[in-house]
Steps between C-alpha positions, in 0.01 A plus 500: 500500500319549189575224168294733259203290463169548712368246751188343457344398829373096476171398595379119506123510545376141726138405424373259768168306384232333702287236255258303595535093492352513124731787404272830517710796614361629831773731643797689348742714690826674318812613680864567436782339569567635877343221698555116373188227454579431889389838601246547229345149545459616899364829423215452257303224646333663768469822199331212294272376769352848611474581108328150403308532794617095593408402896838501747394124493540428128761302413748623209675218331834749322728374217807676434794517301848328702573877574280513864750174580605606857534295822344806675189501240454123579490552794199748528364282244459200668360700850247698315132402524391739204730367210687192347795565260596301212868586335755342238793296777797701431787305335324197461678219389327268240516124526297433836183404267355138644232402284357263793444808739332692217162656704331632174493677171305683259498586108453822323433481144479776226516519127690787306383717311723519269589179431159300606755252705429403808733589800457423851663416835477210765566612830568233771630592879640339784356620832708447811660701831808648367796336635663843619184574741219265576227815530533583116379320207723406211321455169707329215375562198593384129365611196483347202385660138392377238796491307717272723635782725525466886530679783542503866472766783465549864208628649447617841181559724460665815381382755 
């Protein structure tokens, strides 16, 4: 069945980064949109190892978008020797801030440009075992501009 017009195949290109703690781009693979974060997140970290040259021994801390959130991941996560993993909780609900738990927090400061004002962010956290299973960290974390805004989000770490 033909409607007269010609199909154009879609391609969505994935670029998956590896940074360093400061920010400096180490590690860069592209791919398409066959295999999700899951399977990409599983298959490039023994690629970056051999390519970085890092030791079997070397511990990889990983933060990635909510899209590797999988019960399966976890998991592996939390058994693995060679890697932690640090994503956004899934549907998080806000409100479960408790200022007297807070664990820490930290401030980044800028100034524009443009506009020589200065902007920023406070950061604060809550550290604790997540409720839903004891082996995995739950970070709470609110942040705060410096025009008044706020918000929170769910963090989780593995193991």
């Amino acid at each position: 069945m033909s409607t007269g017009t010609a199909w154009t195949p879609l391609l969505v290109l994935h670029s998956d980064f590896f940074q360093t703690a400061a920010g400096d781009p180490v590690y860069l693979e592209c791919a398409d949109n066959y295999y999700d974060m899951r399977e990409r997140f599983a298959a490039w970290r023994p690629r970056l190892r051999r390519d970085l040259g890092l030791p079997a021994e070397a511990v990889l801390t990983c933060g990635l978008d909510w899209g590797i959130f999988s019960q399966e991941v976890f998991v592996r996560a939390v058994a693995a020797p060679d890697y932690h993993l640090i994503t956004w909780e899934k549907n998080y609900r806000s409100g479960q801030w408790d200022p007297p738990k807070r664990a820490g927090q930290s401030v980044l400061e800028w100034t524009r440009k443009d506009a020589q004002e200065n902007c920023g962010y406070c950061f604060e956290y809550l550290d604790e075992d997540w409720a839903k299973n004891p082996q995995r960290r739950q970070l709470i974390v609110r942040a705060n501009n410096s025009r008044g805004r706020s918000v929170e989000v769910g963090v989780r770490h593995l193991p």
